[in-house]
C-alpha positions as CSV (number, residue, x, y, z in Angstrom):
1,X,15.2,-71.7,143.6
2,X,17.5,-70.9,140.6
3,X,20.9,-68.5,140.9
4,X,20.4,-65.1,140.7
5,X,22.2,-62.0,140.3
6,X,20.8,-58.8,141.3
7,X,20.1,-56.4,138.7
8,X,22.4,-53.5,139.2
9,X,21.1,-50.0,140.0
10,X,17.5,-50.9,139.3
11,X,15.2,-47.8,138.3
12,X,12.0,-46.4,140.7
13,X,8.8,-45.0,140.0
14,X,7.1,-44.0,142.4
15,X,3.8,-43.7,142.7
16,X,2.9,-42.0,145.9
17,X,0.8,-39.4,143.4
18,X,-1.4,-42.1,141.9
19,X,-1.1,-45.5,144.2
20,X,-0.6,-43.1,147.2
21,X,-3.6,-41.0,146.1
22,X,-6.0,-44.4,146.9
23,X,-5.4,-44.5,150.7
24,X,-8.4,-44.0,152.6
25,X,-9.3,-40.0,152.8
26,X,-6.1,-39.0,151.5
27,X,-7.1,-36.1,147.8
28,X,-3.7,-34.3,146.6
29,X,-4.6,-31.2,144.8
30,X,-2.5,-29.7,142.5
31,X,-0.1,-27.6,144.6
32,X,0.4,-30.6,147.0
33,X,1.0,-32.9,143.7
34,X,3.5,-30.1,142.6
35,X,5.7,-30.1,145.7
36,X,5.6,-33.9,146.5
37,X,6.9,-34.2,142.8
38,X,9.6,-31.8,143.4
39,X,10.5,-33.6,146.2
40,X,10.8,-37.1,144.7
41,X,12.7,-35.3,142.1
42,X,15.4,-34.0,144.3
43,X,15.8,-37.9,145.3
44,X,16.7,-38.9,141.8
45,X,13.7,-40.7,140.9
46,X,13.5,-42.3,137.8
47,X,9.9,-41.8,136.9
48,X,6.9,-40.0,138.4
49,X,3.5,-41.5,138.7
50,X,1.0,-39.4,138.9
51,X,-3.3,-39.9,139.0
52,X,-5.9,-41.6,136.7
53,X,-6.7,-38.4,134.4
54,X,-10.3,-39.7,132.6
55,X,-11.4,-39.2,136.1
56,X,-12.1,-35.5,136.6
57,X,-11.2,-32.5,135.0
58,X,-9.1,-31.5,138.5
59,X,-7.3,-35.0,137.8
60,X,-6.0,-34.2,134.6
61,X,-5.2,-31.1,136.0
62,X,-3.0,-32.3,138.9
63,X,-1.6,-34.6,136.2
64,X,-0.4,-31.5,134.1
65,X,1.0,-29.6,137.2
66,X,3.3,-32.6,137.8
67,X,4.1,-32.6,134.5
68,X,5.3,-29.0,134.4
69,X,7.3,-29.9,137.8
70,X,8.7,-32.8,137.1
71,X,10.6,-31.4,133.9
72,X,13.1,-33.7,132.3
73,X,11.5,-36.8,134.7
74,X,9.0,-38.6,132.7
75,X,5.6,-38.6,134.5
76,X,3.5,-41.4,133.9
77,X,-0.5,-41.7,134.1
78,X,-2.8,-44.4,134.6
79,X,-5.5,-45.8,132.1
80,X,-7.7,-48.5,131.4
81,X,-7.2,-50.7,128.0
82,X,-9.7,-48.0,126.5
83,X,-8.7,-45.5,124.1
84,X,-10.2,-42.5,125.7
85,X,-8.5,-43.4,128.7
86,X,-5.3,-43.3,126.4
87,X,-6.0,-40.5,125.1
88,X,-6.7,-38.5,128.5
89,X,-3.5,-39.3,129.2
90,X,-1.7,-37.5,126.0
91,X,-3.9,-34.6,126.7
92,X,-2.3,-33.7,130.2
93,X,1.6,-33.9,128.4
94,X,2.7,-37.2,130.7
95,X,4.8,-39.2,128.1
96,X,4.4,-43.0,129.8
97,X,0.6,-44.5,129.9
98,X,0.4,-47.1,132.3
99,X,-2.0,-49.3,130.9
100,X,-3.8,-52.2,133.3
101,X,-6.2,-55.0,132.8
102,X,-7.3,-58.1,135.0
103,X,-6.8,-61.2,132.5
104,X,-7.6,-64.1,134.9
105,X,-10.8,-65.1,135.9
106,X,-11.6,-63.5,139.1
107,X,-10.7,-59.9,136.8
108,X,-12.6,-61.0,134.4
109,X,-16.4,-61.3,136.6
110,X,-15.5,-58.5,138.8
111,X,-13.8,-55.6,137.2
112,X,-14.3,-54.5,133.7
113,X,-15.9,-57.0,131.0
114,X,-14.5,-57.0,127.5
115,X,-16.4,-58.8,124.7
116,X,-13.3,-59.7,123.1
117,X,-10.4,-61.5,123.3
118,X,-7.7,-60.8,125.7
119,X,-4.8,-60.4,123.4
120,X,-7.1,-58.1,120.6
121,X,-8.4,-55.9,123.7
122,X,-4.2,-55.4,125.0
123,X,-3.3,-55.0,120.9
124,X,-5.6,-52.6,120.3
125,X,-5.0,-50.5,123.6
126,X,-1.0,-50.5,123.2
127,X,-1.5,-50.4,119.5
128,X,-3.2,-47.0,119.9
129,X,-1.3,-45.7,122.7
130,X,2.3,-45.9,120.2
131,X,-0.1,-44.6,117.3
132,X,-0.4,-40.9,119.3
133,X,3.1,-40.9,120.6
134,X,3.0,-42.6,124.0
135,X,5.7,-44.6,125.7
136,X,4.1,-48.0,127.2
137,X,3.9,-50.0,130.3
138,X,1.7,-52.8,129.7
139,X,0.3,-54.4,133.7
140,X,-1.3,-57.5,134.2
141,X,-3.2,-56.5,137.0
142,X,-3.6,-59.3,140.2
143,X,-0.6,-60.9,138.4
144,X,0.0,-63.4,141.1
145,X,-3.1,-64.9,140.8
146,X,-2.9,-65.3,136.9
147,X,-2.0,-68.5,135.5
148,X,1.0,-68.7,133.8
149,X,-0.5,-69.4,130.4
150,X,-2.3,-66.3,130.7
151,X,0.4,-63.7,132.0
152,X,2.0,-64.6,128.9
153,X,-0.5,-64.3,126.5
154,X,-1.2,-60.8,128.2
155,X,2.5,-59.5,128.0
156,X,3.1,-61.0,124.6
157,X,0.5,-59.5,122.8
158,X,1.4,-56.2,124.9
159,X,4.9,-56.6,123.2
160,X,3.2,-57.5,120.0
161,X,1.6,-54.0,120.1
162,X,4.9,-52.1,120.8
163,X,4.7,-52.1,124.8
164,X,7.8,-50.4,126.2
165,X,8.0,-52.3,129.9
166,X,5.8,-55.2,131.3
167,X,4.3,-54.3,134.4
168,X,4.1,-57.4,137.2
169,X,1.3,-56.2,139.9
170,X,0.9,-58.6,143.0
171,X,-2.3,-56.3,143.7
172,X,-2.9,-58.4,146.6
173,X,-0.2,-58.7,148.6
174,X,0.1,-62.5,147.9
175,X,3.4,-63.4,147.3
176,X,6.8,-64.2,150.1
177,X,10.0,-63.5,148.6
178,X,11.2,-66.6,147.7
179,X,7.9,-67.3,145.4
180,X,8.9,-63.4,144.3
181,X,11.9,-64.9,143.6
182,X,11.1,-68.4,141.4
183,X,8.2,-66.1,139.5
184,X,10.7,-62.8,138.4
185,X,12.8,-64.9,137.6
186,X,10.7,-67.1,135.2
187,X,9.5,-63.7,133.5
188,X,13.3,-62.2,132.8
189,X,14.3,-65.5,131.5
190,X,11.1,-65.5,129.6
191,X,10.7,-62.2,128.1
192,X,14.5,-61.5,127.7
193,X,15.5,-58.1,126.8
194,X,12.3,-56.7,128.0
195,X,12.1,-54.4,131.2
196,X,10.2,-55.8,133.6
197,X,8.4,-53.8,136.6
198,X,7.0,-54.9,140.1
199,X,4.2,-53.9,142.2
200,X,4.0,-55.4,145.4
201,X,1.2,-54.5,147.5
202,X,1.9,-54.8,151.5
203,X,-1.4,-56.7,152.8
204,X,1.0,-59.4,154.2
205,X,3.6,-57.1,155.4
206,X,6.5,-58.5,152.6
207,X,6.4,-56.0,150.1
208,X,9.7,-54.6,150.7
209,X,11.2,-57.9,151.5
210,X,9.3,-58.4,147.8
211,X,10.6,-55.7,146.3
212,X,14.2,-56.8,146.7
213,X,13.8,-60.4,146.1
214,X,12.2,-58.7,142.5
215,X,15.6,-57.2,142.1
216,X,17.3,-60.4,142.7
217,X,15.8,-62.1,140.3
218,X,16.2,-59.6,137.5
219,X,13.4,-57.0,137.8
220,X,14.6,-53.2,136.3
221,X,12.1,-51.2,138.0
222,X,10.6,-51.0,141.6
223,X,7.2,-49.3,142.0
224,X,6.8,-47.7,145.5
225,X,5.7,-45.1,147.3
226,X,6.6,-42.9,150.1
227,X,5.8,-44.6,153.6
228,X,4.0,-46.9,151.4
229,X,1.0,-45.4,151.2
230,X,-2.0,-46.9,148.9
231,X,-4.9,-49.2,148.9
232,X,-5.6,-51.4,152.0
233,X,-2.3,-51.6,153.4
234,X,-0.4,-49.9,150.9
235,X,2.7,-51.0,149.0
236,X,6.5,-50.7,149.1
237,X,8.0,-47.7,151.0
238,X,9.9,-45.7,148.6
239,X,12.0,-44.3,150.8
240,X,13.1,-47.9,152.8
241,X,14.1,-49.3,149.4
242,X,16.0,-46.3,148.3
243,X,17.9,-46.9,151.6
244,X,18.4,-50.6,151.5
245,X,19.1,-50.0,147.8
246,X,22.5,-48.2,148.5
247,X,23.8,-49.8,151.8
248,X,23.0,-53.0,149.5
249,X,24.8,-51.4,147.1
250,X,23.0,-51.6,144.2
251,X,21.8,-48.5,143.8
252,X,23.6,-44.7,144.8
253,X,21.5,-42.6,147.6
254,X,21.0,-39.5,146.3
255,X,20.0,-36.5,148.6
256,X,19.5,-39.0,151.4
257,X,19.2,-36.3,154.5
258,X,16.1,-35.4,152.7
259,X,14.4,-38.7,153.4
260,X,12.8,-38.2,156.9
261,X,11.4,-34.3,155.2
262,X,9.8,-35.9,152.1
263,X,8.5,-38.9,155.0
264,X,7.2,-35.9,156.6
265,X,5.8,-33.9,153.4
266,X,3.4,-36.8,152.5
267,X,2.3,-37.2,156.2
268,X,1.2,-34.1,155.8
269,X,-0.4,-34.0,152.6
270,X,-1.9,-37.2,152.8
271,X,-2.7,-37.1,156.7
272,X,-1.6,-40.7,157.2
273,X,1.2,-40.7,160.1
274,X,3.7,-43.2,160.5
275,X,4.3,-45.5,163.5
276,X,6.8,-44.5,165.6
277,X,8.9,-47.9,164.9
278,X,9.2,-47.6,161.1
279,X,12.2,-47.9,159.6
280,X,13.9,-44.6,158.4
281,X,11.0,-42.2,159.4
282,X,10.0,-43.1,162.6
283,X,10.2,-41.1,165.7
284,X,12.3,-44.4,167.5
285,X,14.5,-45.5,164.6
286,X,18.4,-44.6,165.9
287,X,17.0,-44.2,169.1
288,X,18.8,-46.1,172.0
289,X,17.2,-46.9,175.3
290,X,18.6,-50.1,176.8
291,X,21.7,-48.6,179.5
292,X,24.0,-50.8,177.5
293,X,23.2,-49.6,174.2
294,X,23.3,-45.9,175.2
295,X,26.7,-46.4,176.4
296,X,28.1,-48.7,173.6
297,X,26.8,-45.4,170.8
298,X,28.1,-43.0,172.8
299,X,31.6,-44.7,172.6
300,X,30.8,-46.0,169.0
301,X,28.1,-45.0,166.7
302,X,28.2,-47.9,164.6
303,X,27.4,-49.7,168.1
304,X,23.7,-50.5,167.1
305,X,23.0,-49.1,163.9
306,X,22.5,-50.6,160.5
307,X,24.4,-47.9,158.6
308,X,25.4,-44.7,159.7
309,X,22.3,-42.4,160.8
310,X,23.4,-39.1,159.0
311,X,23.2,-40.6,155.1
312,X,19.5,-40.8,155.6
313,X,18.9,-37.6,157.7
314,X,19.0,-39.2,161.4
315,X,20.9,-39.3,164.0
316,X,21.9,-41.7,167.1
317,X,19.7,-40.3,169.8
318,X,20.8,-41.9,173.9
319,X,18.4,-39.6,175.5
320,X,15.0,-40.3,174.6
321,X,11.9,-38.4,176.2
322,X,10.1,-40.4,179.0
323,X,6.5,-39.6,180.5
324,X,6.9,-38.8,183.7
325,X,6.1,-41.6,186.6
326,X,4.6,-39.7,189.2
327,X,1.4,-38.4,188.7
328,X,1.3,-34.4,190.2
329,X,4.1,-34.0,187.2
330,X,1.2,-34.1,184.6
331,X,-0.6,-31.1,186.2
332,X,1.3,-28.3,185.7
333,X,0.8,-24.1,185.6
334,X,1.5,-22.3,182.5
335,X,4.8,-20.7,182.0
336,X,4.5,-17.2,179.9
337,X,6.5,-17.0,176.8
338,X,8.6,-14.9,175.1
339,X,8.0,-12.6,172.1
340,X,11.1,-15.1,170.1
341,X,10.3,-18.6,171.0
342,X,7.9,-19.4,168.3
343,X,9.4,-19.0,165.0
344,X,7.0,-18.0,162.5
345,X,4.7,-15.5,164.9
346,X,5.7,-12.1,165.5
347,X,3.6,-8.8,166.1
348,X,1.6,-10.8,169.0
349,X,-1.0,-8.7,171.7
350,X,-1.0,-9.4,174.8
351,X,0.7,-12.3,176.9
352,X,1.0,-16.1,176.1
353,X,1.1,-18.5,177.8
354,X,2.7,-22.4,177.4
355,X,-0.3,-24.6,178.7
356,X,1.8,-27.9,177.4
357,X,4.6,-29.1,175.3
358,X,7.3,-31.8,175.5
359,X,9.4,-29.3,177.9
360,X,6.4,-28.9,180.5
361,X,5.9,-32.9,180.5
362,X,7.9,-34.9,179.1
363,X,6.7,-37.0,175.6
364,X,3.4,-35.4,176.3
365,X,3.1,-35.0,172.0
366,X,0.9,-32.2,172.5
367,X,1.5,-28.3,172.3
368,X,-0.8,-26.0,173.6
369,X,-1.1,-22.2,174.3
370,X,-3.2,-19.9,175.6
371,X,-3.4,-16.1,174.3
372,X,-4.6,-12.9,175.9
373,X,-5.8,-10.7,173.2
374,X,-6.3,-7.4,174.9
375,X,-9.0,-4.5,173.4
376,X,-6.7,-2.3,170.7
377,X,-6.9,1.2,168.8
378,X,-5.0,0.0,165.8
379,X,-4.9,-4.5,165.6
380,X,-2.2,-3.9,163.4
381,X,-1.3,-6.8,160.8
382,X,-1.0,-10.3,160.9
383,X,-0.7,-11.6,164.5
384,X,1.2,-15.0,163.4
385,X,2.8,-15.2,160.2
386,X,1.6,-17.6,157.5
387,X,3.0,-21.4,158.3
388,X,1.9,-25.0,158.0
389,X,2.5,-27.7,159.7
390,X,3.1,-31.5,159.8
391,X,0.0,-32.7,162.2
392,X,-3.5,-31.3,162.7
393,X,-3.9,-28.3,164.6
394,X,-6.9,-26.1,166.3
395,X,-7.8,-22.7,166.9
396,X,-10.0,-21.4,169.5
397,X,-11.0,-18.2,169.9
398,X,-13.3,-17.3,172.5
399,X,-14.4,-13.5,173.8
400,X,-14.7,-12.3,176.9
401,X,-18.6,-10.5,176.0
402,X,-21.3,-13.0,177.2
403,X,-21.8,-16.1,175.9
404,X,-18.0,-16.3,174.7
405,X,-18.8,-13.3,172.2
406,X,-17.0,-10.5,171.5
407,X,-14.0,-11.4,169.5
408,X,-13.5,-10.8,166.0
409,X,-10.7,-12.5,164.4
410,X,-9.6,-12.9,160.4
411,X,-7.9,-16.6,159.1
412,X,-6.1,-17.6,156.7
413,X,-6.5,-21.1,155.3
414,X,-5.1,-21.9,152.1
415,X,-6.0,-19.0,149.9
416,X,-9.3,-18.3,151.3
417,X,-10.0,-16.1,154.2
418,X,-12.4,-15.8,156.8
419,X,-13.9,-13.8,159.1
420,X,-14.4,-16.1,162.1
421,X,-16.3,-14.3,165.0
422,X,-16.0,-15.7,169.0
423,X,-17.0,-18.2,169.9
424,X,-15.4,-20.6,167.1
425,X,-13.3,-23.1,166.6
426,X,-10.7,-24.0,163.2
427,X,-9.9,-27.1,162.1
428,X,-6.4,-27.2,160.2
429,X,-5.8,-29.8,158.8
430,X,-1.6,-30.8,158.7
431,X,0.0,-29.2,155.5
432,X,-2.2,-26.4,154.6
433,X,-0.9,-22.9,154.9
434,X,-2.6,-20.8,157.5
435,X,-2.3,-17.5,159.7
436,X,-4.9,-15.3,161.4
437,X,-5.3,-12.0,162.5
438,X,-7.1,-9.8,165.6
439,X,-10.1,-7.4,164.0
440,X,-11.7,-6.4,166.9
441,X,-12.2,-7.3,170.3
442,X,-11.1,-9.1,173.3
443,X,-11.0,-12.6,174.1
444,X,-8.5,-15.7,174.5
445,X,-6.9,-17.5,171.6
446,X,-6.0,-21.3,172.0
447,X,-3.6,-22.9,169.6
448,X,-3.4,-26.8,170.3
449,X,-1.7,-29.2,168.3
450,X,-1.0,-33.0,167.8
451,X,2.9,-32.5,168.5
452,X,5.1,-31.9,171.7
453,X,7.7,-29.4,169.9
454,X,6.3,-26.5,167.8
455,X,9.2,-25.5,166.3
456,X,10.0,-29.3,164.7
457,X,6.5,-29.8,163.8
458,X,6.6,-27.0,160.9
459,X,6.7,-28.0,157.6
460,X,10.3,-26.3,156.1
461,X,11.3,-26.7,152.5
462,X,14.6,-25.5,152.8
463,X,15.8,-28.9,153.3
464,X,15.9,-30.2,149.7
465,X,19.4,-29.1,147.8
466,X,20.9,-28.3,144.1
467,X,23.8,-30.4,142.5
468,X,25.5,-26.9,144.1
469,X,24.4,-27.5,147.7
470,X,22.2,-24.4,147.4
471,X,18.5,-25.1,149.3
472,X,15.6,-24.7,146.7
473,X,12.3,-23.6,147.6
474,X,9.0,-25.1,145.5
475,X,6.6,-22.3,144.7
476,X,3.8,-23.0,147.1
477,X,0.3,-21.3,146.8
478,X,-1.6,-23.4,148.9
């Protein structure tokens, strides 16, 4: 393996808004494009990436809305080596094109067939791309796969053409770091002068550990997205890298308490929740168990931790929840709340009562209540004020007429409301703005969710900060 010296304060795109959009069931409208942006933003990314715009109409919008949000930040947007795929792009105001093609073999009988040459098909895409005013990245798609001979070609005509970066996408996961290492390497020494971007995919479970290694050997940008969310297995975890980046020091943290909320934004959004044991985000990261480690934290925080839990938004946690052994403590009666326990619903009929949370069993992750709504004169307004939060939820509403009739209720979700008569259940999914009200009626309302705390489990803005320390809300319609 040759010497290498990292390259110092390397620059990230992230493309949780286009990579991130490719997970299985995950669709980011506009609004939830908008506010992800704004948060990536706050972290001092370097460049957004954001959707495939030739796609849809609603693509190129979500495209435009980043745009708007992302302000000064260049967005970038995806597009085959076809000029109306370029050209989609200019349309929505993005000022990168990412521009991709498969030149190896397996590309070539699988994806998308081009009569011509390689290098005239990569000219005449970058070539027209610079003729309309658009900053290049050139990709060599399934790079690791690609002979040598041929990543050239691709990435010197690119050049050739006026290509602003060279794109390096291990689309398969393929590589271990010290092949990361010897390849990188090869193509900085190479093509000198040039930025040079990764794209590590995770099927193998390295693409962090890739990530780096790419810095190492003299890669300038990092593509990643937040909890590495894309195809299959997804790709580099934005917000891991960010934090290795600075304890590494090679890169500043910027806005790092933020990192477990944005973590917790794309959960929502994209309904993909991360394991307990991940690094940064997950529930058990900082948290001590062993009697020995408990003890050594409490007398030294540096004890067992990496770095020190508060840069990234944690904290050293010696008293973790624990199901409870004996069996009669998991049946339990419910305890009747008060009117100020639940932060966002006020203006409530009738008694509630806590069927199951995290305080009635311990680590249960699951919240439940049950509602007495009593017949009224005057329903009033809203009887819970309009929230969201970070996992699914249900409503139930059920009347006490026969058959469960008998209760008419109105919901919010989104924008859209509903009149929702008893017996009936909602679905709401995490992230999406809802609220409901009493019409008419008598019945019970049941509110469970996937989540042993209420309170934590709603999704709060107010985290992210100016340059004066001031919080700043996104404008959120959804």
């Amino acid at each position: 393996m040759s010497e290498t010296r990292p390259q110092l304060n390397p620059c990230i795109i992230d493309t949780t808004l286009r990579e991130g959009a490719q997970a299985p069931g995950v669709l980011f409208g506009e609004e939830e494009s908008a506010e992800i942006a704004h948060a990536l933003v706050s972290l001092g990314i370097d460049m957004v990436e954001c959707g495939h715009p030739i796609i849809s109409d609603a693509e190129a919008r979500r495209v435009r809305a980043t745009v708007v949000i992302c302000g000064a930040v260049p967005v970038l947007a995806h597009a085959r080596a076809r000029s109306e795929d370029i050209d989609s792009v200019k349309a929505t105001g993005a000022r990168w094109v990412g521009i991709f093609m498969g030149v190896n073999a397996i590309s070539r009988n699988s994806r998308i067939r081009f009569k011509q040459p390689v290098h005239e098909v990569v000219s005449k895409a970058v070539g027209h791309a610079k003729n309309i005013g658009l900053r290049v990245r050139f990709t060599v798609e399934d790079g690791s796969r690609t002979p040598w001979s041929e990543l050239v070609e691709g990435y010197r005509a690119a050049l050739e053409a006026g290509a602003d970066r060279l794109g390096f996408a291990d689309t398969v996961g393929l590589l271990c770091p010290w092949e990361v290492e010897d390849l990188i390497g090869r193509l900085s020494r190479e093509f000198a002068g040039h930025d040079l971007e990764v794209h590590f995919h995770n099927d193998r479970g390295m693409a962090n550990a890739n990530a780096l290694s790419a810095v190492r050997a003299g890669a300038r940008w990092i593509s990643s997205s937040v909890n590495g969310i894309g195809e299959r297995c997804g790709i580099a975890d934005t917000l891991t890298l960010l934090a290795n980046l600075d304890v590494l020091k090679w890169r500043h943290l910027r806005n790092g308490r933020a990192l477990p909320y944005i973590s917790k934004l794309v959960q929502a959004y994209s309904r993909l929740m991360v394991d307990r044991w991940r690094p940064i985000a997950g529930a058990n990261a900082f948290t001590h168990v062993a009697k020995l480690h408990r003890r050594a934290v409490l007398s030294d925080e540096r004890a067992y931790a990496w770095t020190f839990p508060e840069t990234i938004g944690r904290v050293n946690s010696t008293d973790p929840e624990v199901l409870p052994s004996g069996r009669e403590r998991l049946i339990n009666r419910p305890q009747l709340m008060s009117a100020t326990e639940l932060r966002p619903r006020q203006r409530r009929p009738g008694d509630c009562y806590l069927m199951l949370d995290n305080s009635v069993v311990p680590d249960a992750r699951q919240y439940c209540i049950v509602r007495r709504i009593p017949e009224m004169d005057d329903c009033g307004e809203g009887h819970a004020d309009v929230h969201r939060h970070c996992v699914d939820s249900v409503f139930l509403f059920i009347g006490h007429g026969p058959a469960l009739r008998g209760l008419t209720v109105e919901v919010r979700l989104g924008a859209e409301m509903f009149v929702v008569e008893s017996p009936s259940s909602v679905f709401i999914p995490s992230g999406l703005l809802h609220s409901y009200r009493v019409l008419a009626g008598a019945g019970l309302f049941i509110n469970h969710m996937q989540a042993g705390d209420y309170n934590s489990s709603l999704l709060d803005s107010a985290i992210f900060q100016s340059d004066s320390g001031v919080p700043v809300e996104p404008a959120v319609s959804r």
